[in-house]
Structures are given as structure tokens and as C-alpha cells.
N, C-alpha and C positions, 0 to 999 in steps of 0.2 A: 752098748759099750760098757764096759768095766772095766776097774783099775786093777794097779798091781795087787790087791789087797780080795779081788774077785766080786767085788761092793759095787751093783749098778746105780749109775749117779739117778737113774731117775725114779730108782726104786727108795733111796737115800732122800731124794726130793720129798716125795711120797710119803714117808717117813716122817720129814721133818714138819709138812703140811699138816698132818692128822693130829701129830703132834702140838700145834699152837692151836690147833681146831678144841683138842681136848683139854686146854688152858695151863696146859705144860711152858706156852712160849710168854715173855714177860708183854703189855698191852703194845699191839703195833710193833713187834717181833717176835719172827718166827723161832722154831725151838732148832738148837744147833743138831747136825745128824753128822751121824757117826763119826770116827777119830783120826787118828794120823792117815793121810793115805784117802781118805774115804769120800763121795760129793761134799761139793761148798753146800752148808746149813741155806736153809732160804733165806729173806733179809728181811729188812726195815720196810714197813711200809706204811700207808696212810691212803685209805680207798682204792688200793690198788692190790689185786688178788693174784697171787702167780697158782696161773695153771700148769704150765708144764716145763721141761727144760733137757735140753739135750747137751752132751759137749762136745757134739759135730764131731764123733770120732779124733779126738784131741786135738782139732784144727779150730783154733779159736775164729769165727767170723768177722766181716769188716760191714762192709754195704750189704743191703738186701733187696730184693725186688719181690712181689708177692703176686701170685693169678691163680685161679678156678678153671679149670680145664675137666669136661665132662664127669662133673659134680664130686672135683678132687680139688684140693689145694695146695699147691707147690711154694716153695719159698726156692730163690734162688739166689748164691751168696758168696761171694768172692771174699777169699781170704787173707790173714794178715799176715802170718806167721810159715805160710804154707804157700807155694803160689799152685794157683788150680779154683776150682768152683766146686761148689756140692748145690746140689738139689735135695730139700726137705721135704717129706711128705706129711701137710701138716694139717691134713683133713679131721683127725683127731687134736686138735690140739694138747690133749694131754698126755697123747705119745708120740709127739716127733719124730719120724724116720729117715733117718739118710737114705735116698734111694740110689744117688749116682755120686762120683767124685769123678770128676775131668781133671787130670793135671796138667797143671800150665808151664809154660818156658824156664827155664833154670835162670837164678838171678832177675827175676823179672817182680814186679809187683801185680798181681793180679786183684786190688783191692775194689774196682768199682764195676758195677751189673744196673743197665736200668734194661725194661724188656715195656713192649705193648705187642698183643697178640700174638703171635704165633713168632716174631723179631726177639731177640735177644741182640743185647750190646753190653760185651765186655770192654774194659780198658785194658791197658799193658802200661806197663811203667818201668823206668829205670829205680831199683831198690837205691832209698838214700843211704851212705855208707852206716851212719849211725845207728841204723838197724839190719845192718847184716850184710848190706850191699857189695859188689866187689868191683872197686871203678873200674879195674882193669880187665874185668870179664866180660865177654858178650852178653845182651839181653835183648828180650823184643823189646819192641815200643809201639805205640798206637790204637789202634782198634777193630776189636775181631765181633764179625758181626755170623749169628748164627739162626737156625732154624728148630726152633721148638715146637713143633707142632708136634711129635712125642717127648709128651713135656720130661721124660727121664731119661734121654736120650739126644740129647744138643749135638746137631751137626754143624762144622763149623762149613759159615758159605763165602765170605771174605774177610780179609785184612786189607785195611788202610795202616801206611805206613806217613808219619809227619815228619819222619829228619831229624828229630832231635831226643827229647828225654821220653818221649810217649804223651798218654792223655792222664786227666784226674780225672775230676769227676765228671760224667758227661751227661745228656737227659737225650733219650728219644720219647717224643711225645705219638711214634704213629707216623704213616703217611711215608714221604720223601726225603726227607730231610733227620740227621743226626745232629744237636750242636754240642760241639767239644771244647774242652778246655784243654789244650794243647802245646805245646813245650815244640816249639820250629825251629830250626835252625837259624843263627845272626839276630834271635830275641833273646831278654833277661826277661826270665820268670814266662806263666803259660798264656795265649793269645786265646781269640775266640775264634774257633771254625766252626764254618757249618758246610754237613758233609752231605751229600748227595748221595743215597741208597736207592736207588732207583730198581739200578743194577747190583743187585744184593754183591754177586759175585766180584764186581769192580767199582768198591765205590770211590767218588771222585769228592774232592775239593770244589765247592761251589764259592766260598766266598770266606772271607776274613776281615778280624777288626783286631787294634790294640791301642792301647794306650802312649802313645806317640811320647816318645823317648824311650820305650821300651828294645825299639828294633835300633843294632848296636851301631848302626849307621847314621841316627839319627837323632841328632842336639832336640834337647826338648825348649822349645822358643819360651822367653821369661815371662813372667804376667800374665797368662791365659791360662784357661780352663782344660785338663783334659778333654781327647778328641779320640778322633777317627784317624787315618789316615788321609793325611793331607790337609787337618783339622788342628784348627787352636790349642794349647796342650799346656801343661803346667811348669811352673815356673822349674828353672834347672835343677836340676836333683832332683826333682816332683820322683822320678823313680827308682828307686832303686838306689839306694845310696848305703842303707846298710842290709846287701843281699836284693833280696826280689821278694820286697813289701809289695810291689805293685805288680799284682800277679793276679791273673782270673783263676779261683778256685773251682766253681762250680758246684752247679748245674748252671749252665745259663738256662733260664725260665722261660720261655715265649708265651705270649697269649696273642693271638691276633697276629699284627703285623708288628707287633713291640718284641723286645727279648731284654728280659730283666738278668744283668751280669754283678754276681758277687766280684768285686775288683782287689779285696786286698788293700791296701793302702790308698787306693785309687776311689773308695768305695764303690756304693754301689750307683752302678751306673746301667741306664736304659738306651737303647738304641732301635732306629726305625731298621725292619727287615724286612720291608715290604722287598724290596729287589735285594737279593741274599747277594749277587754278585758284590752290592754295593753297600754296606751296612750303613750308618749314620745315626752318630749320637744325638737324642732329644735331648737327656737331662741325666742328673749326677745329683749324689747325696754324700756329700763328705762324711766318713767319719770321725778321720785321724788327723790332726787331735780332736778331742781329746780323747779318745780311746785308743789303744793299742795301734801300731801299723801291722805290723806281719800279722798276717789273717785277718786284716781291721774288717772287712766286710768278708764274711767265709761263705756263708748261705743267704739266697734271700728265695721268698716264698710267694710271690704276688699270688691274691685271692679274688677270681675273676668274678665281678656280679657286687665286689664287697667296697672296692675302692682303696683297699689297703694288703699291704706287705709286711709279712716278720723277714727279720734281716738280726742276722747273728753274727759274731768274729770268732774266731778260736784261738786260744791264752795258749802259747809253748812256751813260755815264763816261765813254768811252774812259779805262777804268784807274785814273781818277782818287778814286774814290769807294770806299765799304766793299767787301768779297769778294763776289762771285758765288757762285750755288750750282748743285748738279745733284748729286741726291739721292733716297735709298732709304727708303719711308717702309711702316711694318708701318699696313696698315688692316682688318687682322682683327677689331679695336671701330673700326666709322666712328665712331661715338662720343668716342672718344682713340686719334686718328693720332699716331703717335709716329715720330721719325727713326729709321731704323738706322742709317743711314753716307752719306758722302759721295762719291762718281767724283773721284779723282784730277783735279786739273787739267793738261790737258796739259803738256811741257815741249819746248822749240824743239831742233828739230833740231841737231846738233852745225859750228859754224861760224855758227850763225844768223846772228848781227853785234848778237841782240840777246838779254839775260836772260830776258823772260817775254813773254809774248803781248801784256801788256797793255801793252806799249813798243812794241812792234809796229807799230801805225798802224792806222786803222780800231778797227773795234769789235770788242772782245772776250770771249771766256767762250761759252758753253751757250745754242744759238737753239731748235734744234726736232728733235724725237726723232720713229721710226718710230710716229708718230700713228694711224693711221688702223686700228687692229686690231677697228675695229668692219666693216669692208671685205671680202668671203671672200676677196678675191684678192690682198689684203697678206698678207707674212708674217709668219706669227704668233710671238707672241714665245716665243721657243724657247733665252734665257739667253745669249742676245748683246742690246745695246743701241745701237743707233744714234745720232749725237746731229751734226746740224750744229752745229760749235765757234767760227761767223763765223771769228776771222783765223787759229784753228789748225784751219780744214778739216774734213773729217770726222773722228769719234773710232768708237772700235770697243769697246767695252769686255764683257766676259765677270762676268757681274751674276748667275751662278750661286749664289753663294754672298751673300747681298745684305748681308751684313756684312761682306764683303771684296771687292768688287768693283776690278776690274785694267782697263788698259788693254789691250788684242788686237790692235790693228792703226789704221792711219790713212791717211787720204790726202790730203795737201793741196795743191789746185788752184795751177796757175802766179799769178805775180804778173799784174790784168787790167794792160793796154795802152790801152783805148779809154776816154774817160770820155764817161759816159749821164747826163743829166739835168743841173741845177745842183747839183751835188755841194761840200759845202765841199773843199775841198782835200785836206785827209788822209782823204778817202772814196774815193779813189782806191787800195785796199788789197781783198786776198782777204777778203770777205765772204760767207761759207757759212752760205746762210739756212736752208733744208730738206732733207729725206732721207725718202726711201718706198722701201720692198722690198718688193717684188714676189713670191710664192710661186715663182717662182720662182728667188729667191734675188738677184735684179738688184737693186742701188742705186741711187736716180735723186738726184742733188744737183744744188741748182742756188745760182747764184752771182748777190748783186744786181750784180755791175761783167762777167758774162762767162756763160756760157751754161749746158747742160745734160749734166753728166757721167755717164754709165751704168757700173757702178763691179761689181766679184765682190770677196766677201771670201773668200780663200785659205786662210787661218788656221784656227789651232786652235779647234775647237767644244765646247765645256760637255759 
């Protein structure tokens, strides 16, 4: 692909690499390539090598899911800007090809994609008006579940529809079961399903949990703990009081008969699934306070074999509100998850022009860690931690020791150029949404305002 200007961004890339290679770029930055009009310059980095970069056909990526299909590599990527999916052909990593673009529903958000074998699962979502949305328009909602087995060629086999605003983030790990974070009708904010694929063509509803006073019918009882349904639950207001802080973002995580759910204001909370009809909460990890509520808990990562979970929030502040988190939590009793320690927050390169991230512009702090470890062909976590940081880029950190966990390396994308959608003003800034590694050791990030960067970390290994 190339711009108005006729300047391929990856030949520009290419460019700009050989360039800091031949001592042209200043130490731990790369050399700016070409001018008005032309690709973003490569960036800032710190044992972290970018190999290659595509700009998805000017459809800036959101989630990614990554597989190896008869000794090919595909990336598969739902967008932000654009609703629809691309497939990457990324068996070269250093020349990314778009092979297919599906397009998706009009007014719909098509941001989230997990896949195991030959299954793909998209979400569908109602667009929020602040980025383009039209309340008064029609949109799908839910989740469409497809057949990959030509990996460049997605046939869709069913939709699940849930009644209300659609799903976010959701995780199939394989098997029978989908769990969703899903928006149903007579709830504030999204609920946890889990969806029975049995019947790829008609999947069904097998079972549901929420945080009791979520559902509009129902006072949340004073003095107790978040529950289940029909479960102890927090004190009045506990939800939702300003919006839908207490909201399951997602993935919820299973391992076993457990399923680890990022809550929102609710934190992060564990539930038995042995019987899916009937979920039941073990145990709960507050975060808020004293961190942030809206998105207090966004992600969490349980590390099966290890005894512990990263669990992260995401800042829509812009800076302005309580501290963000991104965090080492021992789950050795699901029962009483307890913090070990917290990942440094990064700090700005020397000369920034500004003190912290969170002056920066755009959004700041901890979006989405190397997810997908339920995947055989993600790499597994092996005591490095991946984390897109939105405006400070990727982060690298070495979680070896998880009561001391360090920063290792980083890399952060050029400032974008182009602006995509009805953006307010100051969202025209480096926003580094997600990050997948690939077993074999490739970084895929991708950026809402610019494309898709394929990244090697150089650095020192645990």
C-alpha cells in the first residue's frame, strides 16, 4: 500500500531501519523517513528491534489473534476505525500481507477476534457515540462465530445474538464452550456468559453470572461482598453509581473448573464453573480504591503451573483521575488472591518535552498484555511480560521474580500523522492498543491512530 505521495510505508520503514543501522539515527532511535505525506519514521527503542510494519491498507488494527496453518502464519485482526476483519499474511515477518478484508455491519464495532484451530470468534458491538457511533442507527450485536479452516477465506457458521449492546472482549480457549463479556438486556454495564458452540450453526446460552445489583431489578443488599446470582453483594451503590464502573471487560480466563473475570470496579473476581449452568463465586480481589474504578480491573492473565496472575486497569482520564494499575497478584488460594507488587510505571525518554505519560496527550497507562496463552502458537509465558502502555508504546518487563518485577526493554511507535474517524482532538497521539507473540518469538502491536508493527525483543531473558 502507498500514500497519496506514491511512498510505500514499508519501503519507508526499510529506509528508516538501514538508516539507524548505518548510525545516521541518534542512540536508541531510529532515523526519521521521508516527509510530509510519507510512512511514520521508526521509533524509540531499548532491546527491542522492529522488523516490519504494514498500515493494514489504512485500516488501523484493534485485537489480534495469531496461528500457523500448513507452515503459514496468519494474523487475524478486527478493526477500530473501519468495521470488518483482515487477515495478515505474516510468514515473512518482514513483509506483512493483507490477504483478505471481510467487511463487517454498518455502525457496528467489530473490535475483538480470539480463534483456536480451525474456530474463529468475532464480537459485534454497539459503536459508543464518542467515536462515531449513531444511537439512532441500526447495528449488530453479539457474536459471530466462523470456520477457518482456509485460513484466508472465513466462512461465517453462526451468530449468537444477547439483546442488548453486544459482546467486548471474549476468549474461546477450544472445545465447547465460548465465555463472553456481554451487554443483556435489564443489566448496567457487561455480564459474563458462557456460550455453548457445540452446534457451531446455533449456539446457545448455557449459563450466566453478574455482579448482583448490576441487573436493573435488583437492590444490591448493604454490607456484603460481591456475588453471584442469588449471592451476597456489595454494599448500595457498590455499582454503578457514576456509569457502569462495575462492568466485566474481558476475556474472562478459565483454567480448570475456575474462570478468572476482569470486573471493573468490581475487581477482579474468580468463579467455580464446574457446572456452567450455575457459576459461583470463590473469591474477589478489590481494587478500587485505591485505583481507578472505570476499568479498575480491565485484564487479568492467570499463569497456570505458576500460582499467579497479572491484572491490569485502563486510565480513560487522560491522566486526570486516581493511579492506574498493572499488577502481580499470588492465586495459589483462588479463594484470597492477594497483590504481590506492582510493574513500574514507565518513565519518558530523556528530552521528552514532557514529565509523565499522563501529560502526554492521548490516553495513558496499561491496555493489553500477551493474552492469548490459551493459543499453542502464542508464546508462552516464559518470565518476560508484554504489556501495550497506549502513549508509552510497548513495555517489556522481566516478571521473573514477581515481587520485583523491572522494566527490560520497550519500543515506542512514531507520533501518527493521519487522523481516522471523528477523533476529539487530543486522540490524535501514540495509542498502543495490543500485543501477541508468536512462538516464534515475533511481536505483533498494533496502534488505534497507525498500523501494524512486527517487533523482536533483543534483551536480556529471565
Amino acid at each position: 500500500m502507498k500514500d497519496r505521495q506514491g511512498i510505500s510505508r514499508r519501503g519507508a520503514l526499510r529506509a528508516s531501519l538501514a538508516g539507524a543501522a548505518a548510525g545516521v539515527a541518534a542512540p536508541g532511535t531510529a532515523a526519521a523517513a521521508g516527509g510530509a505525506g510519507a510512512a511514520p519514521p521508526a521509533g524509540r527503542a531499548r532491546n527491542v528491534e522492529a522488523v516490519g510494519y504494514s498500515d493494514l491498507e489504512h485500516r488501523p488494527a484493534f485485537k489480534m489473534a495469531v496461528r500457523q496453518k500448513r507452515g503459514r502464519w496468519y494474523l487475524y485482526t478486527g478493526h477500530f476505525w473501519d468495521s470488518g476483519w483482515s487477515v495478515v499474511d505474516v510468514t515473512d515477518p518482514a513483509r506483512p500481507e493483507v490477504v483478505a478484508y471481510v467487511p463487517g455491519p454498518e455502525n457496528t464495532w467489530t473490535l475483538q477476534v480470539d480463534l483456536h484451530g480451525d474456530t474463529m470468534v468475532t464480537a459485534l458491538e454497539q459503536v459508543f457515540p464518542n467515536f462515531g457511533g449513531d444511537p439512532a442507527a441500526p447495528f449488530e450485536e453479539g457474536v459471530l462465530i466462523w470456520d477457518i479452516a482456509d485460513p484466508v477465506r472465513p466462512r461465517r457458521l453462526g451468530h449468537h445474538r444477547t439483546g442488548g449492546t453486544g459482546t467486548h472482549r471474549n476468549l474461546y480457549p477450544g472445545g465447547r464452550y465460548v465465555h463472553l463479556a456481554a451487554g443483556a438486556p435489564g443489566f448496567s454495564g457487561n455480564i459474563y456468559v458462557i456460550l455453548d458452540i457445540s452446534d457451531r450453526s446455533r449456539p446457545r446460552e448455557a449459563g450466566r453470572w453478574w455482579v448482583p445489583g448490576q441487573r436493573e431489578d435488583e437492590p444490591a443488599p448493604a454490607g456484603s461482598a460481591p456475588g453471584g446470582a442469588g449471592e451476597a453483594t456489595a454494599p448500595a451503590g457498590f455499582c454503578c453509581s457514576a456509569g457502569h464502573d462495575v462492568s466485566l471487560h474481558g476475556p474472562p480466563y478459565p483454567v480448570g473448573n475456575l474462570v478468572y473475570l476482569p470486573y471493573g470496579g468490581a475487581g477482579l473476581v474468580v468463579l467455580d464453573i464446574a457446572d456452567p449452568a450455575r457459576p459461583r463465586q470463590v473469591g474477589r480481589l478489590p481494587f478500587s480504591p485505591p485505583f481507578h474504578s472505570r476499568f479498575g480491573v480491565h485484564g487479568v492473565l492467570p499463569v497456570p503451573g505458576q500460582d499467579i496472575a497479572f491484572a491490569n486497569s485502563e486510565d480513560v482520564s487522560y491522566g486526570t483521575g486516581p493511579a492506574h494499575h498493572a499488577s502481580i497478584v499470588d492465586i495459589s488460594d483462588p479463594r484470597e488472591p492477594f497483590l504481590l507488587s506492582l510493574l513500574p510505571v514507565p518513565a519518558p525518554p530523556r528530552g521528552a518535552g514532557y514529565p509523565d505519560f499522563s501529560t502526554r496527550g492521548g490516553w495513558s497507562g496499561p491496555h493489553n498484555i500477551n493474552h492469548h496463552q490459551h493459543h499453542p502458537d502464542v508464546q508462552r509465558h516464559d518470565g518476560l511480560l508484554y504489556v501495550a502502555h497506549f502513549n508509552a508504546g510497548l513495555r517489556v518487563y522481566d516478571v521473573s521474580n514477581p515481587r520485583l518485577p523491572h522494566e527490560t526493554g520497550h519500543f515506542m511507535p512514531p507520533e501518527p500523522t493521519r487522523r481516522y474517524g471523528p477523533m476529539p482532538e487530543g486522540e490524535l497521539a501514540l495509542q498502543t492498543e495490543d500485543v501477541v507473540v508468536d512462538r516464534r518469538g515475533y511481536i505483533y502491536v498494533t496502534d488505534k491512530n497507525q498500523g501494524l508493527w512486527i517487533l523482536r525483543y533483543t534483551g536480556p531473558r529471565p
